[in-house]
C-alpha positions in Angstrom: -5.6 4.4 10.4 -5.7 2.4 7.2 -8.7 2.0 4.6 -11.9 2.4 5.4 -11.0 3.7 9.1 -9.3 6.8 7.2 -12.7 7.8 5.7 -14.3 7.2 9.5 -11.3 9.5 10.7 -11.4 12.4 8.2 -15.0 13.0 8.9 -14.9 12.7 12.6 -11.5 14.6 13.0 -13.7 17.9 13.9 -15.0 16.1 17.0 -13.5 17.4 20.2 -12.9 14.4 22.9 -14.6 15.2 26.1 -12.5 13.3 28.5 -9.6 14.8 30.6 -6.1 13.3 30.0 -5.6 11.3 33.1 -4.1 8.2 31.7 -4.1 6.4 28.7 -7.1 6.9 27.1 -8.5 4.6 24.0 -7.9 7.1 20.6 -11.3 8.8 20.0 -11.3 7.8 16.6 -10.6 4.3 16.8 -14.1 4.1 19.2 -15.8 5.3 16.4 -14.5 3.2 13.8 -15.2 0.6 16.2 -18.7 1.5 16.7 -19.7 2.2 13.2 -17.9 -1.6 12.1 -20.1 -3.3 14.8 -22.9 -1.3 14.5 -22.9 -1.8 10.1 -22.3 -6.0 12.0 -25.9 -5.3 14.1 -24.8 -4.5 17.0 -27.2 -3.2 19.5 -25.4 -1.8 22.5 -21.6 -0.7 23.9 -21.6 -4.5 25.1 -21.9 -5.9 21.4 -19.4 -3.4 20.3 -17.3 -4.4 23.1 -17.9 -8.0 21.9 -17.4 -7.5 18.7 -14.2 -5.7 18.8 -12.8 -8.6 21.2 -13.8 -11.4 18.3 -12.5 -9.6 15.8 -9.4 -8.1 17.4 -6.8 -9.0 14.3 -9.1 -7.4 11.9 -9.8 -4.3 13.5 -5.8 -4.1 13.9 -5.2 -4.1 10.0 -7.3 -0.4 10.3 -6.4 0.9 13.6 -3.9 0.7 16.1 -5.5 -0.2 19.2 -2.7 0.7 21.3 -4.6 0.4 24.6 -6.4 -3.1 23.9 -9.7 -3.7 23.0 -11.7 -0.3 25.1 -14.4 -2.0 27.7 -18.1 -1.0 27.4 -18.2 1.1 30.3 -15.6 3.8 29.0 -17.3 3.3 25.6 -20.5 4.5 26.9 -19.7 7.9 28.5 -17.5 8.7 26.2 -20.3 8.7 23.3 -22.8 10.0 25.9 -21.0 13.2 25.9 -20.5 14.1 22.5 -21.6 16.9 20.6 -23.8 14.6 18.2 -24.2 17.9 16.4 -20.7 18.6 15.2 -20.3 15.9 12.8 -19.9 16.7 8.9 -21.4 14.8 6.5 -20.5 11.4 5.3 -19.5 11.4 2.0 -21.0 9.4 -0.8 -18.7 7.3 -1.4 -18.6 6.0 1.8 
């Protein structure tokens, strides 16, 4: 992660990702990055995100790796639906 996406990753790191390793997964962090850049855009929804993310595929490169491809909606959505909303630090000022 590069930039802005390194902030996004510090404070996130604490997270624990709630799916089981049974392929290759999308990076936890990079679907938060994701979400946080296309939610700061207006998204609304996992499908604008998805959107989003697929428009703007070169730029969200420069800051993460996106090894998998652009992560679908569907993934997106029960990924976030299971974390622990409650283990996040603080962002920090600067931010």
């Amino acid at each position: 992660m590069n930039g802005r996406a390194t902030l996004v990753s510090e404070n996130f790191v604490i997270l624990t990702d709630p799916r089981v390793d049974r392929g290759p997964n999308p990076d936890l962090l990079e679907l938060i990055f994701l979400a946080l850049t296309a939610m700061i855009c207006g998204a609304n929804g996992r499908c604008d995100v998805e959107r989003l993310a697929k428009a703007k595929v070169k730029w969200f490169r420069k800051h993460v790796k996106l090894e998998h491809g652009v992560p679908s909606h569907g993934p997106c959505g029960r990924v976030f639906s299971r974390l622990d909303a409650g283990s996040v630090g603080s962002i920090p000022a600067n931010f």
